[in-house]
C-alpha positions in Angstrom: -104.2 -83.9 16.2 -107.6 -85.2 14.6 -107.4 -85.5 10.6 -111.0 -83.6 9.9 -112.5 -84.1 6.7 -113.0 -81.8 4.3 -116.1 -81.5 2.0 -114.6 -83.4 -0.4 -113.6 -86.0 1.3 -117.3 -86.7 3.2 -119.1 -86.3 0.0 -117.0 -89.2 -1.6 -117.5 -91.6 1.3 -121.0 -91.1 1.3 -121.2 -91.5 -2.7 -119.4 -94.8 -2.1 -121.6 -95.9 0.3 -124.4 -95.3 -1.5 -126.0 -92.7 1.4 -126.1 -89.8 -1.4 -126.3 -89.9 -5.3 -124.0 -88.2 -7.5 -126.7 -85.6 -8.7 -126.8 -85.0 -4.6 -123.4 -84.5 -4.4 -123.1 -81.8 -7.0 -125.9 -79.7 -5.4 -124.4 -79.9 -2.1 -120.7 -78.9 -4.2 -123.2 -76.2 -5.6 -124.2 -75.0 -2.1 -120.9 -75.2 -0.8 -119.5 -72.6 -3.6 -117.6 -75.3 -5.2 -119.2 -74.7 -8.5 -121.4 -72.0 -9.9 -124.2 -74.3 -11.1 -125.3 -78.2 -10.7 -122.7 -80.2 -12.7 -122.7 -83.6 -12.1 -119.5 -84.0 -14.5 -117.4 -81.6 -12.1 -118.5 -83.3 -8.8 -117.2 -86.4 -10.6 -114.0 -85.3 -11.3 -113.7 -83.4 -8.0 -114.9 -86.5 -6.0 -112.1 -88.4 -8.1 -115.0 -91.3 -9.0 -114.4 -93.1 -12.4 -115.8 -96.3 -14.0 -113.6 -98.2 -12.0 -114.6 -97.0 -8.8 -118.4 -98.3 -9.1 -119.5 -100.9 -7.4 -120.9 -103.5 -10.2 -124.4 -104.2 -10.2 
């Protein structure tokens, strides 16, 4: 059986990898129904992305 991502999933790889930005990521959780409005504090915590998880500049 093939493991398929789910939204959540493809939206934190591609916030780690720098392909989309955070504010990105909340309109697409927006879009999706995730959230009513674009929240960049909920996709944070949905995405599970903290300080530590930042790549440092």
């Amino acid at each position: 059986m093939l493991p398929i991502k789910n939204i959540l999933d493809s939206l934190w790889v591609d916030v780690l990898a720098g392909r989309l930005t955070l504010r990105e990521a909340a309109v697409e959780l927006c879009r999706a129904g995730w959230t009513n409005f674009v929240d960049e504090e909920t996709a944070r915590r949905l995405l599970r992305l903290n300080d530590a998880d930042r790549p440092a500049l």
